[in-house]
VOZADO-651100 format. One record per residue (C-alpha): residue number from 1; residue in one letter; x, y, z. Coordinates in nm, 2 decimals, decimal comma. Layout:
! VOZADO-651100
+------+------+--------+--------+--------+
! resi ! resn !   east !  north !     up !
+------+------+--------+--------+--------+
!  NUM !    a !      X !      Y !      Z !
...
+------+------+--------+--------+--------+
END
This chain:
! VOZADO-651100
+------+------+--------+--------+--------+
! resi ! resn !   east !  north !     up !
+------+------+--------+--------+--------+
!    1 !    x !  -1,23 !   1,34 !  -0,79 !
!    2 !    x !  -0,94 !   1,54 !  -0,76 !
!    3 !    x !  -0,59 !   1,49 !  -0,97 !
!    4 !    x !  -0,40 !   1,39 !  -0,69 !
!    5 !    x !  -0,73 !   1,10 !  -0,58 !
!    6 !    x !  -0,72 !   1,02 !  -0,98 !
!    7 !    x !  -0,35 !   0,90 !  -0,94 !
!    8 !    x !  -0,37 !   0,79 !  -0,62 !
!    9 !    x !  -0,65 !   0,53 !  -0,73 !
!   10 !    x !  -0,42 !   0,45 !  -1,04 !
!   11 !    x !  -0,14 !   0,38 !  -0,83 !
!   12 !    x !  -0,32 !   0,18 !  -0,57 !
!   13 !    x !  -0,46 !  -0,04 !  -0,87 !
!   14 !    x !  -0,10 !  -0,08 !  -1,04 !
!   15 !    x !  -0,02 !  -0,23 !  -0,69 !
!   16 !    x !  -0,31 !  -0,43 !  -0,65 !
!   17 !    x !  -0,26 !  -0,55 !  -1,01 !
!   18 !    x !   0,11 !  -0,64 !  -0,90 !
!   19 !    x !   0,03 !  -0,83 !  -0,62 !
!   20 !    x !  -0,21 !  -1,01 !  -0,78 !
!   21 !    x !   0,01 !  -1,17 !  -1,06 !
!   22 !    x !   0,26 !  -1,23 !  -0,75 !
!   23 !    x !  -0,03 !  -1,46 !  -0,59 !
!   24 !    x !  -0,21 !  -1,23 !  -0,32 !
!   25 !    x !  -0,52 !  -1,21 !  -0,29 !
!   26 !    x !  -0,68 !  -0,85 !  -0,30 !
!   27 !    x !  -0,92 !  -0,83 !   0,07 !
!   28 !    x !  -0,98 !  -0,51 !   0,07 !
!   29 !    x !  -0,89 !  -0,21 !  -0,10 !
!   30 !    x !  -0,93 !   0,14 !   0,06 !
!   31 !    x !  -1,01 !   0,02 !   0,39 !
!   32 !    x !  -1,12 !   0,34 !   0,65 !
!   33 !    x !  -1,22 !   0,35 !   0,99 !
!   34 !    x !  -1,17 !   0,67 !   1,25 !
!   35 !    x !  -0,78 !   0,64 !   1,33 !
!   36 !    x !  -0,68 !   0,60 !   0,90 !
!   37 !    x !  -0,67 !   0,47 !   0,61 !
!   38 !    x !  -0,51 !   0,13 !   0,48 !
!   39 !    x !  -0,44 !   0,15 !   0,07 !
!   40 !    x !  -0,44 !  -0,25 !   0,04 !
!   41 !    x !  -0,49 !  -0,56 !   0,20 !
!   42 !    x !  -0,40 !  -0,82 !   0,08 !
!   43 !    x !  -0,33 !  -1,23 !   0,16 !
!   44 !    x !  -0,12 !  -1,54 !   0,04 !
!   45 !    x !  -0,10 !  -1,88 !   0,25 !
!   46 !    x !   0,09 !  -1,72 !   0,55 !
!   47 !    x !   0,06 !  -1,36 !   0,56 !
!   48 !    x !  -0,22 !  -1,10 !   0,56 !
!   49 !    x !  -0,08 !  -0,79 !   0,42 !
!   50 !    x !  -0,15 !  -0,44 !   0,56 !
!   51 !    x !   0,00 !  -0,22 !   0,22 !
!   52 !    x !   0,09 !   0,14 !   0,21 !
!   53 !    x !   0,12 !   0,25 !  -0,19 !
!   54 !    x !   0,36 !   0,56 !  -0,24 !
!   55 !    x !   0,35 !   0,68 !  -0,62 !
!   56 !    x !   0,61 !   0,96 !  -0,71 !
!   57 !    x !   0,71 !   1,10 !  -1,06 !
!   58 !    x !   1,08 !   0,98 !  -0,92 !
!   59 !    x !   1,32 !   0,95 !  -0,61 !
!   60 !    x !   1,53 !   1,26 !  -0,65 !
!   61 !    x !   1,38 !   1,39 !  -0,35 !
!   62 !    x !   1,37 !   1,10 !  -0,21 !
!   63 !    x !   1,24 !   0,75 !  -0,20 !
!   64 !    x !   0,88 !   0,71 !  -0,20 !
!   65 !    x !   0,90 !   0,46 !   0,12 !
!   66 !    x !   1,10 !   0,74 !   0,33 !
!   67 !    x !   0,73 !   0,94 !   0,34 !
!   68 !    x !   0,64 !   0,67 !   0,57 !
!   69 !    x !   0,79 !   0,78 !   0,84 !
!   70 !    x !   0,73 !   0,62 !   1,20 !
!   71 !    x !   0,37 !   0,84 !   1,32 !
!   72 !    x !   0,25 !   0,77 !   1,00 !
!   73 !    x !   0,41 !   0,40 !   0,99 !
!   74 !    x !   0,22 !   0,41 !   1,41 !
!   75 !    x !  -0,13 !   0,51 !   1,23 !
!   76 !    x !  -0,12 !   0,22 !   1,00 !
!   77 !    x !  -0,04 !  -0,01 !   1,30 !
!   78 !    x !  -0,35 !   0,14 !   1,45 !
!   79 !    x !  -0,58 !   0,12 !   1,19 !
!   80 !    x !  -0,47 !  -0,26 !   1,09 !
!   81 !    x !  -0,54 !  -0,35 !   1,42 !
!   82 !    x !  -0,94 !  -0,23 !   1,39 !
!   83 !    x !  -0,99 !  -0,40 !   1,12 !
!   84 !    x !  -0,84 !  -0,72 !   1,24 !
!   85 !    x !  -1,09 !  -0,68 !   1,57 !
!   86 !    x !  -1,31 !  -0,64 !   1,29 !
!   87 !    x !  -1,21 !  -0,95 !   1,11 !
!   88 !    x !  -1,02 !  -1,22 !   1,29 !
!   89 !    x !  -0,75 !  -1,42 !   1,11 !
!   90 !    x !  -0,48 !  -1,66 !   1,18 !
!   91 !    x !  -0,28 !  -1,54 !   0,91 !
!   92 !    x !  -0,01 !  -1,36 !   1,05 !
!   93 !    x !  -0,02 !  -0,94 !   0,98 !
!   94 !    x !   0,27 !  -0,76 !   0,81 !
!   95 !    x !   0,33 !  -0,42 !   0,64 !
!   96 !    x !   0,47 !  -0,33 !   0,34 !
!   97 !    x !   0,55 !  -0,09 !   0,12 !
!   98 !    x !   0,51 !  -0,01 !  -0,24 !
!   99 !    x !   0,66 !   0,22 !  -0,42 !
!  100 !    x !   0,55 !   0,35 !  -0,79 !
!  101 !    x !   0,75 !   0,59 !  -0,94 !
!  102 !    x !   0,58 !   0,74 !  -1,24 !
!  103 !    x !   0,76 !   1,05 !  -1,43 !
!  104 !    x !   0,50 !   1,10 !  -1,67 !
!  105 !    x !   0,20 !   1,03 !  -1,42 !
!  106 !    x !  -0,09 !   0,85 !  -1,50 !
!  107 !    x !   0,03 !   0,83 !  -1,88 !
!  108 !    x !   0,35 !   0,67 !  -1,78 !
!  109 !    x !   0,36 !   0,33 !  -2,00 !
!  110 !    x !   0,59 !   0,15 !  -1,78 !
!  111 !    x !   0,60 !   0,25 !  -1,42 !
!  112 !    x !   0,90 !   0,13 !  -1,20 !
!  113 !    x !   0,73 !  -0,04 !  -0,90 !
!  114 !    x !   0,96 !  -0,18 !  -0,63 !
!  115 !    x !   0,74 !  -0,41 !  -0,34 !
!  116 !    x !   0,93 !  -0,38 !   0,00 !
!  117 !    x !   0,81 !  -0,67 !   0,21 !
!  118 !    x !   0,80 !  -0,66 !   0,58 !
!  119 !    x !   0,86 !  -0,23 !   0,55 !
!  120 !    x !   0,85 !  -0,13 !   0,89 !
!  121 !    x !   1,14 !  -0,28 !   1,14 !
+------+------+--------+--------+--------+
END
């Protein structure tokens, strides 16, 4: 596993840890199919969350959630709706965005996260 795939997994695991103690319910975690890739999905009583994880070292490029631009925010919309053919719900599907910034990377002891909800208008 590459560097970049090393913090990419620790990342996607700071958010899934996140979510958790917020009262989600991990689903699936690296979901793939032909059209993407879906970091996390994840559920509470009303929603079933279709998450993109961004982890920088900082913003001062700019903001993690900017790298989601529209084609990639029109991929994830693809890809969520395979796996819902996949696996039908009546939970009602949303996408949002987390952002990790990390200066020291994976041995940063307290990494800013900041959970956009409902990221793509």
């Amino acid at each position: 596993m590459g560097r970049n795939n090393l913090a990419g997994a620790w990342g996607e695991a700071l958010a899934a840890e996140y979510l958790r103690k917020k009262r989600y319910t991990v689903v699936a975690a690296g979901y793939r199919c032909r059209f993407g890739e879906i970091d996390l999905i994840v559920k509470d009583r009303k929603f079933l969350v279709f998450v993109e994880v961004k982890l920088r070292k900082s913003s001062d490029f700019a903001a993690a959630a900017e790298y989601v631009n529209r084609r990639k925010q029109d991929k994830l919309r693809v890809t969520a709706s395979m796996y819902l053919s996949q696996n039908p719900t009546k939970l009602q599907p949303r996408f949002d965005v987390i952002e990790i910034y990390a200066p020291e990377g994976t041995a940063t002891l307290r990494p800013e996260i900041h959970h956009m909800e409902d990221a793509f208008q």
